[in-house]
N, C-alpha and C positions, 0 to 999 in steps of 0.2 A: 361727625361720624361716630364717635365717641359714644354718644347719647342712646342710639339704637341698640348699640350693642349692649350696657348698663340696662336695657330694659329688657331682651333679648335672655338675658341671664338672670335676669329677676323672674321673667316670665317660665324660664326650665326650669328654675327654683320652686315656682307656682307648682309645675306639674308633675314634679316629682312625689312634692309633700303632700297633693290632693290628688294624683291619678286622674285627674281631669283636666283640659284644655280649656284655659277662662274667656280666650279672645279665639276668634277663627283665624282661619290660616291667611284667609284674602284682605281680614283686618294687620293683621302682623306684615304681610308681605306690603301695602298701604302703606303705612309705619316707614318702612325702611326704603321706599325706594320713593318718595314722595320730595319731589323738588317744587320751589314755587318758581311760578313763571313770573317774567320778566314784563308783564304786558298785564296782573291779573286787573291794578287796577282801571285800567283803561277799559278790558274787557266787562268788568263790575261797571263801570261807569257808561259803556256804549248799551248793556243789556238794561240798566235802570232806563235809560236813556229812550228805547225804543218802548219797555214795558209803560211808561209814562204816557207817551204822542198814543200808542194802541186804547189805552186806558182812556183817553182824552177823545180820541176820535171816535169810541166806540159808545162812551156817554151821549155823546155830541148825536148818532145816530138815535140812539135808544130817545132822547127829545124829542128830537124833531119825529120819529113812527109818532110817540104818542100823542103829541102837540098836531100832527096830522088827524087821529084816528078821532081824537077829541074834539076836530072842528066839524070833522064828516056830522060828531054825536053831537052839535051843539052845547057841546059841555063848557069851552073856552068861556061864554057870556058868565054862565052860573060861576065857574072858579071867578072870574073878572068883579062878579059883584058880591061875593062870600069877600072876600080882600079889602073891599072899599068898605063893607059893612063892617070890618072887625079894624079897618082904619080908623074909622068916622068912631065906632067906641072907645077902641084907648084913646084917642083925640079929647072923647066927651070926659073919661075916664081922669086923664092928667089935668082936665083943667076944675075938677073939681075934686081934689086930692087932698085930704088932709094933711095934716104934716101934724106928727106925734111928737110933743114937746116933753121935756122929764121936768 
């Protein structure tokens, strides 16, 4: 309780010496009447909690539209063999690999 007040008086110090108000009145009244709850982390912990499963299930949708829209385009076969082509090169790639001696 202490603590607010020690700033409270630093801050009418402020105002006197500049004629100007450094912080708003809704930031100071914030300040001084501000307790924490008893529950914040659990509340921190149930809002990570759902933003995660949202975040998860909403990728999950965004896939599967485009994994759909790309079969209607026949495009699944072309990505399926771009993958196997650039398999089969590093494949070819590592097994003729120099190795730099000093």
């Amino acid at each position: 309780m202490g603590e607010w007040r020690s700033w409270l008086a630093r801050h009418v110090d402020i105002v006197k010496v500049t004629g100007s108000n450094p912080v708003s009145p809704t930031t100071m009244i914030k300040f001084m009447t501000k307790k924490e709850h008893p529950f914040s982390f659990f509340k921190g912990f149930l809002s990570g909690l759902g933003w995660s499963i949202g975040a998860t299930l909403g990728f999950a949708i965004f896939v599967a539209l485009v994994s759909m829209i790309l079969n209607l385009l026949g495009g699944v076969p072309f990505i399926g063999n771009f993958l196997a082509n650039l398999v089969h090169f590093t494949n070819e790639a590592l097994k003729t690999k120099v190795t730099l001696t000093k």
